[in-house]
C-alpha positions in Angstrom: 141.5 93.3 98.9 141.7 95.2 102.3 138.3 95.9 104.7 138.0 97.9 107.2 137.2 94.9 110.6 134.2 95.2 112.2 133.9 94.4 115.5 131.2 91.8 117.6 128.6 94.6 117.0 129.3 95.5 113.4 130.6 98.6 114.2 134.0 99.8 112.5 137.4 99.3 114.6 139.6 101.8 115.4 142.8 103.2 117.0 144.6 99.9 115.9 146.7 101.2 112.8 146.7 98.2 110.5 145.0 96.0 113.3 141.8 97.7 111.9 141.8 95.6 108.6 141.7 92.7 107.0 143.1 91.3 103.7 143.0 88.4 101.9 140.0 85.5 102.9 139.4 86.9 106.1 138.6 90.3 104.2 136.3 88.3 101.7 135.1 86.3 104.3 133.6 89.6 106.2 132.2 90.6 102.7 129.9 87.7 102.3 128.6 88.2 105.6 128.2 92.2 105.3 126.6 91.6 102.0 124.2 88.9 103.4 123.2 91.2 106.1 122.0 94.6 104.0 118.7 93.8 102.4 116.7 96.0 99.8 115.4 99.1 100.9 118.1 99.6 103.8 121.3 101.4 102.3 119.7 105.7 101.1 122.2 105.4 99.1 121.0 102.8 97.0 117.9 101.3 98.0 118.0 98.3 95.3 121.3 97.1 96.6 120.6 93.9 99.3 119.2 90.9 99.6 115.3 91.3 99.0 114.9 88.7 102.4 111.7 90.3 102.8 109.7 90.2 99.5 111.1 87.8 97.7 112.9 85.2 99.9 110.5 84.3 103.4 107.1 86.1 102.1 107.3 83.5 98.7 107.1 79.9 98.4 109.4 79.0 95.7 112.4 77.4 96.7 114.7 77.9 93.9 114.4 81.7 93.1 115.5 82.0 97.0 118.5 80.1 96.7 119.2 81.9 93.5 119.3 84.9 95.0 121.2 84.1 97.8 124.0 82.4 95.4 123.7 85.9 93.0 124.6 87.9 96.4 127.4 85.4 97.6 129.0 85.6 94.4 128.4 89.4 93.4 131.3 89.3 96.3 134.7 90.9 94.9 137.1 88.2 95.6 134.7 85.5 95.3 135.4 83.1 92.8 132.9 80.2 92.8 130.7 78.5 95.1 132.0 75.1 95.4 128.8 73.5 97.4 125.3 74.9 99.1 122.9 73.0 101.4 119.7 74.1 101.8 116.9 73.4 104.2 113.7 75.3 103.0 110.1 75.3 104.7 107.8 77.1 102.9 105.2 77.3 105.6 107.1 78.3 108.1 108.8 80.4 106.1 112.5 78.9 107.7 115.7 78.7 105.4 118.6 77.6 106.8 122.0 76.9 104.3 125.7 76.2 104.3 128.0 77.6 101.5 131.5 76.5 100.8 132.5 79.6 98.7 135.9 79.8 96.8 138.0 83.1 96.7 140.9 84.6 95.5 142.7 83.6 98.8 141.3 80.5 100.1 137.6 78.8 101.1 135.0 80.2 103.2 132.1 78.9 104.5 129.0 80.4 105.3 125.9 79.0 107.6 123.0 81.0 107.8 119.6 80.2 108.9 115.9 82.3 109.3 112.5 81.9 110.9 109.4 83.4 111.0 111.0 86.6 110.3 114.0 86.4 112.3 117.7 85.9 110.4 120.4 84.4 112.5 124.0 84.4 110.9 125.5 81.6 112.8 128.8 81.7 111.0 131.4 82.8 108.5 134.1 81.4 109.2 137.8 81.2 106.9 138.9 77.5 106.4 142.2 77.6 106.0 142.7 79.0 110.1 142.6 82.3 109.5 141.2 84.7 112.2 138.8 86.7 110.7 136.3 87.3 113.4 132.7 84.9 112.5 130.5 87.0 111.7 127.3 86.6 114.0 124.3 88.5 114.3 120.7 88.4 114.8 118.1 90.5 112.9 114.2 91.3 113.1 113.4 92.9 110.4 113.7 96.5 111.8 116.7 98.1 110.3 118.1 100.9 110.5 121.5 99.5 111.9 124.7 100.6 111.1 126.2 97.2 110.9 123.8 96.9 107.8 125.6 99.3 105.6 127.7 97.9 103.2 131.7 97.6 103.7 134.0 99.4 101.1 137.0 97.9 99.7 140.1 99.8 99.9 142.9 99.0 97.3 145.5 100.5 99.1 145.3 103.7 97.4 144.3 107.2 97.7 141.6 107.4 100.7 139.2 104.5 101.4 136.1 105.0 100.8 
């Protein structure tokens, strides 16, 4: 698996040659996070494709289809083989979900800590476990869209053009 690396403002990297991608964890480990970030209704390509944060995560009070959906996102992830743990903090009222996933890949463990309030999404980390350098994926979202760091990574395969 091979990504294109984003840099601190999710934009693309260039000018770099094969500095510009990742493989391997660190490539997986930016796909969780790029796949955690685009919600429903953001991508015109396909406006089902996200994470329904929105309508069926923050404005709901059951705490089990949320972390359902969540785990269906983290391992709808190519590369991602299982995840091994996930702690939750939910508040309902406040509408505040925080978690940590251990996530097992193809290439090694991940883990991802995420956490939202009232609306606001903070990806405090993805980091690779096994000391990889794949940049930790940080970012802080209000609900307004319209980002380009929101639109979904492709994976290359190393042949013919990446998409």
């Amino acid at each position: 698996m091979i990504y294109r690396k984003l840099d601190a403002n999710g934009d693309y990297t260039f000018g770099a040659n094969s500095g510009n991608f990742l493989s391997g964890v660190e490539a997986v480990a930016q796909a969780i996070g790029t796949r955690l970030k685009l919600f429903t209704n953001e991508w015109w390509e396909n406006f089902d494709e996200g994470l329904p944060l929105w309508d069926k995560i923050l404005g709901q009070h059951d705490r089990d289809t949320a972390i359902k959906l969540i785990k269906e996102r983290i391992l709808g992830t190519d590369g991602v083989t299982n995840i091994a743990s996930m702690d939750t903090d939910w508040n309902a009222d406040t509408r505040s979900l925080s978690f940590t996933a251990v996530v097992d890949t193809e290439y090694g463990t991940v883990t991802a800590t995420v956490s939202t309030s009232g609306g606001t999404v903070t990806y405090t980390a993805i980091t690779v476990a096994n000391g990889g350098t794949a940049t930790p994926v940080s970012d802080t979202l209000d609900g307004d869209g319209g980002s380009s760091s929101y639109i979904p990574d492709y994976v290359w395969d190393g042949g013919g053009a990446a998409g």
